[in-house]
Backbone as a chain_set.jsonl record, in Angstrom:
{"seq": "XXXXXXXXXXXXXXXXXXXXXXXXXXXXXXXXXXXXXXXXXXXXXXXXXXXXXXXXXXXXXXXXXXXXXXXXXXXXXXXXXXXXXXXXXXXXXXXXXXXXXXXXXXXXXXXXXXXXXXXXXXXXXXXXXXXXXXXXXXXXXXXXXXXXXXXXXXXXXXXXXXXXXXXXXXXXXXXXXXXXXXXX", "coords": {"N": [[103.561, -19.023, 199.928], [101.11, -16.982, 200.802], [97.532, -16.15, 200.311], [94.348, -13.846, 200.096], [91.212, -14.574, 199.959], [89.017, -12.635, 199.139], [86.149, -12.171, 200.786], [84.366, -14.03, 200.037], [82.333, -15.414, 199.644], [80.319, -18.247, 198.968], [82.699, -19.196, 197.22], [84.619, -21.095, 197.869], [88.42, -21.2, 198.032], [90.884, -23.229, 197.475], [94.312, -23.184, 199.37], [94.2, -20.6, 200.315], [93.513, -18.15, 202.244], [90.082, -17.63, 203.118], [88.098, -15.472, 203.489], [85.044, -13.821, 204.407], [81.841, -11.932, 205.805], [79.979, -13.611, 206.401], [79.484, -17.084, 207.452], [80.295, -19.184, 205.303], [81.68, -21.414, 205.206], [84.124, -20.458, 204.77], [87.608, -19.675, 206.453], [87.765, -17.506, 207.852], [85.813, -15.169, 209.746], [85.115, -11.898, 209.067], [83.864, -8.718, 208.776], [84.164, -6.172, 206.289], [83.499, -3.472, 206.201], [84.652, -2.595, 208.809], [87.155, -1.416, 210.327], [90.881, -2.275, 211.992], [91.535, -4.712, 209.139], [91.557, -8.364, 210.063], [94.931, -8.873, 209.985], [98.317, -8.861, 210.002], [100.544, -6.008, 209.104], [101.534, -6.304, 205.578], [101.404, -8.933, 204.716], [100.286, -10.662, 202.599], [101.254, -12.033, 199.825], [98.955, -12.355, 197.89], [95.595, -11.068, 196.978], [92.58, -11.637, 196.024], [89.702, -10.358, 194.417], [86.915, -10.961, 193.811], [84.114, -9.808, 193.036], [82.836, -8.372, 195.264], [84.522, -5.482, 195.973], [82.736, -3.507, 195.0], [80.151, -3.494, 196.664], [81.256, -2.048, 199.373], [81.251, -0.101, 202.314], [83.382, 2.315, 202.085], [85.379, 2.786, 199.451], [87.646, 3.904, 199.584], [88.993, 3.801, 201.648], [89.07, 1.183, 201.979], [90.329, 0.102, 199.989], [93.144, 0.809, 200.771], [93.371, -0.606, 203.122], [93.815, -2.737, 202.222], [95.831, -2.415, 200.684], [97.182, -2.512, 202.722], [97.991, -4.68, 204.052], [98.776, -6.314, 202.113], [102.047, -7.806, 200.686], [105.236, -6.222, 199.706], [105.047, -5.495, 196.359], [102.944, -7.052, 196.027], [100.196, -9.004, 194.5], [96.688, -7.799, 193.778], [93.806, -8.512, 192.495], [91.121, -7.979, 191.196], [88.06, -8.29, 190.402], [85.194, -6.829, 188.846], [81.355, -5.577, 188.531], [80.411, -3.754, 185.514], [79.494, 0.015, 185.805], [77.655, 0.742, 184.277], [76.225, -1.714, 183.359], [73.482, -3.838, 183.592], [74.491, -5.673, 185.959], [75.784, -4.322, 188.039], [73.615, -2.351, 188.238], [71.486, -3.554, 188.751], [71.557, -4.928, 191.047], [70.717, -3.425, 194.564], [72.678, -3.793, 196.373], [74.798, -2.972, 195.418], [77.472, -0.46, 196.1], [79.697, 0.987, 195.253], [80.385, 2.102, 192.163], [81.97, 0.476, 189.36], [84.323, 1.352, 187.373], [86.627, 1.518, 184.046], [88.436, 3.433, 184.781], [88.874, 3.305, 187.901], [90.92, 2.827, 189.403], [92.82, 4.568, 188.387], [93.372, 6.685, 190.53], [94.931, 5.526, 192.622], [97.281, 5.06, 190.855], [100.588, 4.252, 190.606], [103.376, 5.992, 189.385], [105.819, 6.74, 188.892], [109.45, 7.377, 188.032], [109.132, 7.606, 185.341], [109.17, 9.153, 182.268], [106.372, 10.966, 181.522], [103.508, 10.522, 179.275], [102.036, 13.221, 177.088], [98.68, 12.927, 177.675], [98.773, 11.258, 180.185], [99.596, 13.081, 181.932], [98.053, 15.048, 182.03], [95.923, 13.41, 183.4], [97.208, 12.987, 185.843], [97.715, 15.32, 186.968], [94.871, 15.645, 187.372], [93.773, 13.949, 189.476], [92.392, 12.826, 192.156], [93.644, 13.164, 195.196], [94.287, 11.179, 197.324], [95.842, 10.902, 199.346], [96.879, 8.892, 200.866], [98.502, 7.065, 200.392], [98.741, 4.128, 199.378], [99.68, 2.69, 196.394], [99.833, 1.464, 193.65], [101.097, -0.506, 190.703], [99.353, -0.719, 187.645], [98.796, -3.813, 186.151], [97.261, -5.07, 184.319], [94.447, -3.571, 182.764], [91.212, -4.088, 181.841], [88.444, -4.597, 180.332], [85.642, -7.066, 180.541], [83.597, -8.558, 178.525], [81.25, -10.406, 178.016], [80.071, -13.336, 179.166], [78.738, -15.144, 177.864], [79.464, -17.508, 175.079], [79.156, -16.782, 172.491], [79.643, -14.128, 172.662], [81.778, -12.861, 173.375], [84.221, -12.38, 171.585], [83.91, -10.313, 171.422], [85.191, -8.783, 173.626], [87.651, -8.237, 172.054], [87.983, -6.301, 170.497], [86.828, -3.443, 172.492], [88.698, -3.292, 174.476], [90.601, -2.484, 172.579], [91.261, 0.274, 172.571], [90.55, 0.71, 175.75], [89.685, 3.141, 177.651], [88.66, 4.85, 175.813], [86.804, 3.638, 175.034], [85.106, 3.224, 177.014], [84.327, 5.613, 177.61], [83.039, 6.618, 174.851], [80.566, 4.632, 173.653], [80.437, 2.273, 175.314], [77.585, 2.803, 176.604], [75.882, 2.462, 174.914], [76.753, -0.369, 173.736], [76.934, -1.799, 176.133], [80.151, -3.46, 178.494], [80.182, -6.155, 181.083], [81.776, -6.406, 182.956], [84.831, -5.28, 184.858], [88.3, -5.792, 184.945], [91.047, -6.019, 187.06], [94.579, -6.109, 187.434], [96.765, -5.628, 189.54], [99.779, -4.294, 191.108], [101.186, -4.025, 194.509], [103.187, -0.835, 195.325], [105.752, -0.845, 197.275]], "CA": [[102.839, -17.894, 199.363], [99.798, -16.544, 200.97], [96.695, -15.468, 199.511], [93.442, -14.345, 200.95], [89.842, -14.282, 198.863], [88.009, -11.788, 200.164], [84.356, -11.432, 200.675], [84.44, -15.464, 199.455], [80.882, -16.285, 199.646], [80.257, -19.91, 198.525], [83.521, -19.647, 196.255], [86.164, -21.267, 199.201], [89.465, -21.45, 197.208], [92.109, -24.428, 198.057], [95.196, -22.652, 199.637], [93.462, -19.576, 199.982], [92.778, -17.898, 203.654], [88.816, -17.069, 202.909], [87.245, -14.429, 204.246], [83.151, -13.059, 204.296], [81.401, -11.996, 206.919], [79.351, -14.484, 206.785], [80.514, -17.911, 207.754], [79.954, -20.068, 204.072], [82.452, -22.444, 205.334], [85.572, -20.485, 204.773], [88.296, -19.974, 207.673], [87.916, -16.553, 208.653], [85.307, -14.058, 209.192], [85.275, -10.635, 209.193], [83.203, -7.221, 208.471], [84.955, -5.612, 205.159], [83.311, -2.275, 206.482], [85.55, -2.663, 209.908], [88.889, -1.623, 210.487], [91.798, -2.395, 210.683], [91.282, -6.357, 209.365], [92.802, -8.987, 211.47], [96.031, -9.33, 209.489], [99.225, -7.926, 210.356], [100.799, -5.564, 207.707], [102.849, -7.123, 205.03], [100.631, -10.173, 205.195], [99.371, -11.147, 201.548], [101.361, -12.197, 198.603], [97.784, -12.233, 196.522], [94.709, -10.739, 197.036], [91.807, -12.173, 194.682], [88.548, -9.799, 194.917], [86.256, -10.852, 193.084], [82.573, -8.968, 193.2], [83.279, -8.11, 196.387], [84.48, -4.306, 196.029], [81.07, -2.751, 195.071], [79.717, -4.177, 198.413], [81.842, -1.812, 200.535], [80.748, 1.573, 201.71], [83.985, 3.112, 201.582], [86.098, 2.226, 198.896], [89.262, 4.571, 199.785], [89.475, 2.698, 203.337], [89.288, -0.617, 201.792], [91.524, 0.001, 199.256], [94.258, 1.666, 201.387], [93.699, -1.407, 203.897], [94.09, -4.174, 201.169], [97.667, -2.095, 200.692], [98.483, -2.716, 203.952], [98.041, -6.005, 204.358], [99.413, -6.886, 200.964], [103.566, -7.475, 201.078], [105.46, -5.592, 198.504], [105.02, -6.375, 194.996], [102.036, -8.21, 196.104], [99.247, -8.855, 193.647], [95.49, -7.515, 194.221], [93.28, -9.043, 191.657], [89.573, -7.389, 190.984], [86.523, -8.502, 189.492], [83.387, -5.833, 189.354], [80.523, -5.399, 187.419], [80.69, -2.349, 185.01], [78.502, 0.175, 186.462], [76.626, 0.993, 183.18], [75.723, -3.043, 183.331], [72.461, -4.856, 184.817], [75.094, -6.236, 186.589], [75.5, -3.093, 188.828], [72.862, -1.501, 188.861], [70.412, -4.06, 189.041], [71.725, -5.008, 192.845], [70.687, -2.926, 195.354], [73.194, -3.974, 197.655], [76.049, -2.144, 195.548], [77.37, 0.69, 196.294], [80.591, 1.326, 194.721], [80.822, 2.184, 190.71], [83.523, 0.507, 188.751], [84.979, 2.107, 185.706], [87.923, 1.165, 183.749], [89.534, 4.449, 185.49], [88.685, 3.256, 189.043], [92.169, 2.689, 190.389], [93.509, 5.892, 187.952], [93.705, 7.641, 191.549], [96.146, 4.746, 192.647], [98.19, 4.017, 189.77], [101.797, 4.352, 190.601], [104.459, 6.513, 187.906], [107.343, 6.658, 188.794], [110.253, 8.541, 187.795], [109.257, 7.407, 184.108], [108.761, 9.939, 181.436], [104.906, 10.965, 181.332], [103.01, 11.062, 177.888], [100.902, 14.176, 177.42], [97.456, 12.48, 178.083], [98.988, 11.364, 181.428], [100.597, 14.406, 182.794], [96.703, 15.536, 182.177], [95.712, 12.659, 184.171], [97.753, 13.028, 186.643], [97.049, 16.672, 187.923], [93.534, 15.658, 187.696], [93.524, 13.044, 190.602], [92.103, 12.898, 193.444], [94.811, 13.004, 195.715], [93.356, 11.028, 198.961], [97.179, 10.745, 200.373], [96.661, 7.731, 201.717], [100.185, 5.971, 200.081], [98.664, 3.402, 198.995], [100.169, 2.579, 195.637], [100.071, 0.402, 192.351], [101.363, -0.326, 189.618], [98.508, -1.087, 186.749], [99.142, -4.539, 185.378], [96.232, -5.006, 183.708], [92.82, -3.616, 182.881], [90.042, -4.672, 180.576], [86.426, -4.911, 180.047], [85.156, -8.375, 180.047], [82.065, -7.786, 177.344], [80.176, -11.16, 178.254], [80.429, -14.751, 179.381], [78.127, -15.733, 176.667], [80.659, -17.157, 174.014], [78.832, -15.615, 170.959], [80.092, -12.276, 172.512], [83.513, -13.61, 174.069], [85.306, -12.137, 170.655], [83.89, -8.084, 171.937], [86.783, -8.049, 174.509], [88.959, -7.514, 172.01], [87.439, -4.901, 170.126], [86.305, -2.788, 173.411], [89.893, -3.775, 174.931], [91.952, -1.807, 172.354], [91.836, 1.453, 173.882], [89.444, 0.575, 176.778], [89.204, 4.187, 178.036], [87.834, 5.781, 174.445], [85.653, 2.689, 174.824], [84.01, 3.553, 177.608], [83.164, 7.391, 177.395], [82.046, 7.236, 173.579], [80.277, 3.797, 173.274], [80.078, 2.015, 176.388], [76.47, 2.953, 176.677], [75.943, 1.346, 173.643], [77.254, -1.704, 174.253], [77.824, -2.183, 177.824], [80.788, -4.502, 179.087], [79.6, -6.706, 182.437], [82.812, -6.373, 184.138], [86.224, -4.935, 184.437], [89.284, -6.896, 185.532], [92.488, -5.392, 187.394], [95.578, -7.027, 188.321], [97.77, -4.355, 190.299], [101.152, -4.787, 191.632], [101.309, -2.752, 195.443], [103.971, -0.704, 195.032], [105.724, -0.297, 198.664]], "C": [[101.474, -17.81, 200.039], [98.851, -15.694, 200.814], [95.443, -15.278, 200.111], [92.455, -13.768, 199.432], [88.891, -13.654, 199.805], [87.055, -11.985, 199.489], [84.349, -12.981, 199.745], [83.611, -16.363, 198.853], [81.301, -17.754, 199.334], [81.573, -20.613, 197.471], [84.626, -19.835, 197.245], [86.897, -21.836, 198.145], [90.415, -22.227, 198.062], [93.673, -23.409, 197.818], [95.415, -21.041, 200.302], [92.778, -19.121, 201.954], [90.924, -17.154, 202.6], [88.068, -16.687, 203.652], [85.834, -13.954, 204.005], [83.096, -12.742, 205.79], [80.189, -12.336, 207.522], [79.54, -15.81, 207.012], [79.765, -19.046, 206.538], [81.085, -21.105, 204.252], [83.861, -22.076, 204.756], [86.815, -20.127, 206.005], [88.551, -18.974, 208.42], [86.54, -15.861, 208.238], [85.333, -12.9, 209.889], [84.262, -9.179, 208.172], [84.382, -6.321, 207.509], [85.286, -4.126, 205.915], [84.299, -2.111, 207.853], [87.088, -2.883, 209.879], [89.895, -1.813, 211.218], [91.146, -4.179, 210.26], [92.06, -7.072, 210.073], [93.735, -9.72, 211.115], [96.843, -8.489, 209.901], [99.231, -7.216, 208.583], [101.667, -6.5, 207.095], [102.477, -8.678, 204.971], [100.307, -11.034, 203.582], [100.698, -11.193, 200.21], [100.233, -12.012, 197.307], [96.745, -11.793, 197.344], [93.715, -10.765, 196.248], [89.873, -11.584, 195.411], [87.805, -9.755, 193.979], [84.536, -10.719, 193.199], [81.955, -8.713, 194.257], [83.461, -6.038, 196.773], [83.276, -3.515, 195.771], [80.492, -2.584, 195.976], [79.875, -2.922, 199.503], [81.339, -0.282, 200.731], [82.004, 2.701, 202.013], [84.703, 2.955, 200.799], [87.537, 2.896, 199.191], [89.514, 4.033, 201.103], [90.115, 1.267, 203.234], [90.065, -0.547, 200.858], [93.421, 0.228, 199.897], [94.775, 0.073, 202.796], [93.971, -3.021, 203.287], [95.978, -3.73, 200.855], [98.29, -2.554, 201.878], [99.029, -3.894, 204.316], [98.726, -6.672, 202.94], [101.268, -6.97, 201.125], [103.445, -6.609, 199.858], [105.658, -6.154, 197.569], [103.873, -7.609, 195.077], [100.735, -7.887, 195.045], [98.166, -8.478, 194.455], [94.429, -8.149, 192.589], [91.431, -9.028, 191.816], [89.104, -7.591, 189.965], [85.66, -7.445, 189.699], [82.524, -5.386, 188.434], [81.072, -3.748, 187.055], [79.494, -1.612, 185.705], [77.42, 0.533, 185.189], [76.033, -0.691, 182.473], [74.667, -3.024, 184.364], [73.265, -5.109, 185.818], [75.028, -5.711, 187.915], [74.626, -2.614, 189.332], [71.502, -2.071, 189.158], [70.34, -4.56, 190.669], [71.578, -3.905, 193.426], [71.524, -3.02, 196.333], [74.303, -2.865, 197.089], [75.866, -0.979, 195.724], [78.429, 1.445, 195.638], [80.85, 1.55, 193.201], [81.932, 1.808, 190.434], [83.137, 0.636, 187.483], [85.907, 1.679, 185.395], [88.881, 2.513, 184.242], [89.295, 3.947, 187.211], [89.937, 3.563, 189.811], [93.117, 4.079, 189.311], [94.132, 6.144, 189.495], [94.966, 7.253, 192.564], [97.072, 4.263, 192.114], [99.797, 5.119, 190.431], [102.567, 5.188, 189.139], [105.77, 6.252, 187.839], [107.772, 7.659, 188.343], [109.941, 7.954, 185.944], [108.399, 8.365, 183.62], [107.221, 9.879, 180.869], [104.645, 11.3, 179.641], [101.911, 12.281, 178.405], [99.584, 13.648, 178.489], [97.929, 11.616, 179.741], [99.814, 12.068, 182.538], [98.823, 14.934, 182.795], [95.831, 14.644, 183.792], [95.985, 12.497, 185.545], [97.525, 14.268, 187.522], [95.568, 16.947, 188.152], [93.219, 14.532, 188.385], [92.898, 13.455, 191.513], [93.272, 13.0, 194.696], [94.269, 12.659, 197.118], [94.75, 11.162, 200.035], [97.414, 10.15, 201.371], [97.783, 6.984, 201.502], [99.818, 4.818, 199.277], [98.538, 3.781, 196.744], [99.982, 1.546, 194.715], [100.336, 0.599, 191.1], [100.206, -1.25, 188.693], [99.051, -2.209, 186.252], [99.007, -5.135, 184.283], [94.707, -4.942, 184.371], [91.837, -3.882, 182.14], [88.738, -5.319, 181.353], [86.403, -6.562, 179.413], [83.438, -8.117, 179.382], [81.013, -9.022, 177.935], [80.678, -12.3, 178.678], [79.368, -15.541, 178.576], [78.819, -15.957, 175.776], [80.618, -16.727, 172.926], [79.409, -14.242, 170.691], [81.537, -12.08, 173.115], [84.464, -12.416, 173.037], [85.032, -10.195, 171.042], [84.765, -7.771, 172.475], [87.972, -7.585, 173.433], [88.633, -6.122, 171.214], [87.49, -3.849, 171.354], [87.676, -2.959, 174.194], [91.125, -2.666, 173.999], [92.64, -0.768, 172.832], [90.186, 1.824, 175.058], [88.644, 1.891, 177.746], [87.951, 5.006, 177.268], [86.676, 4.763, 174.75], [84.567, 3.319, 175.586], [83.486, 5.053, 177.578], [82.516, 7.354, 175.993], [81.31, 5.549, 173.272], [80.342, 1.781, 174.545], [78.04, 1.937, 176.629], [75.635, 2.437, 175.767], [75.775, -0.11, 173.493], [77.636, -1.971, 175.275], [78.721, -3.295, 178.298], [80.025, -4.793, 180.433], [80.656, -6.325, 183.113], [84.089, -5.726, 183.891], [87.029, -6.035, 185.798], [90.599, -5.372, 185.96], [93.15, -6.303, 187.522], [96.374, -6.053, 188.369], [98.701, -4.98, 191.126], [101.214, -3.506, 193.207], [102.554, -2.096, 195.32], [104.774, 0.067, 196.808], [107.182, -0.246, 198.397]], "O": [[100.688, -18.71, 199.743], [99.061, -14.512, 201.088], [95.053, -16.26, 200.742], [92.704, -13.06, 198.456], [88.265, -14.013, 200.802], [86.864, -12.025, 198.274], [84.321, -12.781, 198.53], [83.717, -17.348, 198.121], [82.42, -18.251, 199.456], [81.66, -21.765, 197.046], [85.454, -18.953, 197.475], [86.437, -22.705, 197.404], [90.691, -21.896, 199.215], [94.119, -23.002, 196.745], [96.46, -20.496, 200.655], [91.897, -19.679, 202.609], [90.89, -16.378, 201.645], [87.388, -17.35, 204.435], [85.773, -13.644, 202.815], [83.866, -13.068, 206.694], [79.549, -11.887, 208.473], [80.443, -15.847, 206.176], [78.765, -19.681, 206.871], [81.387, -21.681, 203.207], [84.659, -22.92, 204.347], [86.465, -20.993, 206.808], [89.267, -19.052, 209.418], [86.078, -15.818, 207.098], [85.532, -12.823, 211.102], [84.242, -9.02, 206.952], [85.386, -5.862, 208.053], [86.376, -3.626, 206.193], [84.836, -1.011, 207.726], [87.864, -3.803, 209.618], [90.144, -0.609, 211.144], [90.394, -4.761, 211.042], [93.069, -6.668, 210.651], [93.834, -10.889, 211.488], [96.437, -7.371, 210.219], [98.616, -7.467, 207.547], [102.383, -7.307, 207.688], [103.333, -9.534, 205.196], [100.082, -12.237, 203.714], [100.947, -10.091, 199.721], [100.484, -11.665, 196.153], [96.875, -12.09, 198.532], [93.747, -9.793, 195.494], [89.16, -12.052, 196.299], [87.787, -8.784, 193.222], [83.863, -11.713, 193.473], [80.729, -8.765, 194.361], [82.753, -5.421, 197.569], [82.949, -2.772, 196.697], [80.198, -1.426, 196.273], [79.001, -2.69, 200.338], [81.089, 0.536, 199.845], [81.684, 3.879, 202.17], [85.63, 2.811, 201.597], [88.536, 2.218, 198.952], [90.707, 3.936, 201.389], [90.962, 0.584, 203.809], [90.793, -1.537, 200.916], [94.496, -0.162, 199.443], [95.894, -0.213, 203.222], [94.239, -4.082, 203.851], [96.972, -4.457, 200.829], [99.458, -2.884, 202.08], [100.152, -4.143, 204.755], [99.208, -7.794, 203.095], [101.754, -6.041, 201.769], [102.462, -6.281, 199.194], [106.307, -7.2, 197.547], [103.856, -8.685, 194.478], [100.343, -6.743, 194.815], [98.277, -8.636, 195.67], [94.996, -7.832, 191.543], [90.712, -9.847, 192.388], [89.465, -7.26, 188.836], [85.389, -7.167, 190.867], [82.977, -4.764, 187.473], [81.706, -2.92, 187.71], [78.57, -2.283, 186.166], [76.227, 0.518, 185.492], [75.54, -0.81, 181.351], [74.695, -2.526, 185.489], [72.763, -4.733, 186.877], [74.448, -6.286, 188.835], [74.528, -2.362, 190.533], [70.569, -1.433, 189.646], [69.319, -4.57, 191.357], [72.311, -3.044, 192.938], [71.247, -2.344, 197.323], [74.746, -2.003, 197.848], [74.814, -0.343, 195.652], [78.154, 2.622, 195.407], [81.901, 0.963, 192.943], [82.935, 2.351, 190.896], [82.192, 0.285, 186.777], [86.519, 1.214, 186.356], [90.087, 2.469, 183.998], [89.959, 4.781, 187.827], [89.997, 4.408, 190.704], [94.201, 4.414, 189.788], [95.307, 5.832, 189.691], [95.732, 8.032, 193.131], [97.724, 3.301, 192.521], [99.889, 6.336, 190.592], [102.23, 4.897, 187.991], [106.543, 5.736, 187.031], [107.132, 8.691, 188.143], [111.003, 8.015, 185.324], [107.282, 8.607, 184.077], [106.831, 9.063, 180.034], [105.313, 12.053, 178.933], [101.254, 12.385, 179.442], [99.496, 13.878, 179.695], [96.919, 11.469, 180.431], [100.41, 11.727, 183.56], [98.451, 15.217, 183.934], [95.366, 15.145, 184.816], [95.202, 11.979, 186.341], [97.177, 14.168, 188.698], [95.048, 17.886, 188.755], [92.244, 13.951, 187.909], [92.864, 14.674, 191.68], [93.749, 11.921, 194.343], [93.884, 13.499, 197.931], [94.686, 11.453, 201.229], [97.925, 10.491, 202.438], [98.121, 6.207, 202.395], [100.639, 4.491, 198.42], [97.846, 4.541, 196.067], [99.995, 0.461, 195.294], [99.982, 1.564, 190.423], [100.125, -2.446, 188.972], [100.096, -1.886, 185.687], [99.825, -5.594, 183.485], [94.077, -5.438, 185.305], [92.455, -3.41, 181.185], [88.337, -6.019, 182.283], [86.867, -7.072, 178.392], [82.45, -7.572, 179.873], [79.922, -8.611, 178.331], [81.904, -12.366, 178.586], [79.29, -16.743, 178.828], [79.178, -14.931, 175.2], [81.581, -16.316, 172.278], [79.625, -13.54, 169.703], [82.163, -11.023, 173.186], [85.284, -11.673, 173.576], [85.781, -9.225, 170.921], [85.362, -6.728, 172.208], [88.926, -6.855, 173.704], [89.135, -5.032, 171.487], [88.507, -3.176, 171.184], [87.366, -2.181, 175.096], [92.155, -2.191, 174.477], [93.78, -0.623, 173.273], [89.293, 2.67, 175.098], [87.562, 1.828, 178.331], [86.907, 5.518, 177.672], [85.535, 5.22, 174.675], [83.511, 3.791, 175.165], [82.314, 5.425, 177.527], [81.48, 8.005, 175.858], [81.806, 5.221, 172.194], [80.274, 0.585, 174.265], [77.455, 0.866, 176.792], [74.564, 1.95, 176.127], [74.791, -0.779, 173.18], [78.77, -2.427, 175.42], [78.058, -4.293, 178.58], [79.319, -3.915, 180.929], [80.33, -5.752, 184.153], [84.455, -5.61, 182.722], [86.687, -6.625, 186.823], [90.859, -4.3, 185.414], [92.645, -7.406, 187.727], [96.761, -5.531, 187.323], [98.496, -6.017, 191.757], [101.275, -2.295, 192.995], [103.384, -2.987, 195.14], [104.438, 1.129, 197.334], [107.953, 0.178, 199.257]]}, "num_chains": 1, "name": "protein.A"}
């Protein structure tokens, strides 16, 4: 099984090709912003990106080139501050907003029977028509790593969308989590 950790910084993972493009002692480097990367296609059983995507200044490039390199049915696995968090917006380096709709514009359907609220969803995409594909595995707002506030995920977790447009601002989660399946 091979897995790469992008954008790795100081976190080099055992088994794990690790990538930055800076050399923190993991076994490859490489420029996110530069394409294509220097994997063939069909290359990645896992992909583990954690606070890494914000970073990039295009995100529909780098998303589309994390598909390529991923096999099929390969995991992608994202960390990123919320953008209505310190987290976000207190770095100057990011550049990318994540939302718990981020990957909406990539989520896979299928031939399975749409509910209203995503037949809405759906004709209101973006449509970059790039192919790149997933299936949602999971998403959720991580509320804190303070454990006093540990028990918010599940509150803010039930229906994580309503969360964030009416009360989000409120209470800001630090991060959202994906785990997406490529769907090739």
């Amino acid at each position: 099984m091979r897995k790469l950790n992008l954008g790795c910084g100081k976190d080099i993972k055992e088994g794990y090709v690790n990538l930055d493009i800076v050399d923190y002692g993991g076994n490859q480097i490489h420029d996110l912003n530069s394409f294509p990367y220097p994997f063939e296609d069909n290359t990645f059983d896992e992909i583990f990106a954690s606070h890494i995507l914000e970073h990039v200044n295009n995100f529909n490039k780098t998303i589309t080139e994390l598909y390529r390199i991923l096999k099929p049915n390969g995991i992608l696995i994202v960390y990123a501050p919320f953008f209505l968090n310190t987290k976000y917006f207190g770095d100057p380096d990011h550049k990318i907003p994540f939302s718990i709709r981020t990957f909406d514009n990539y989520e896979y359907i299928g031939n399975r029977k749409l509910k209203f609220y995503e037949k809405w969803k759906l004709d209101h995409r973006t449509n970059y028509e790039t192919g790149a594909q997933f299936e949602v595995l999971e998403k959720r707002f991580i509320t804190s790593h303070f454990p006093i506030l540990k028990w918010m995920d599940l509150i803010v977790n039930i229906e994580p969308v309503i969360y964030e447009r009416f009360f989000a601002g409120i209470f800001s989660p630090e991060e959202v989590y994906f785990k997406l399946r490529a769907i090739k």
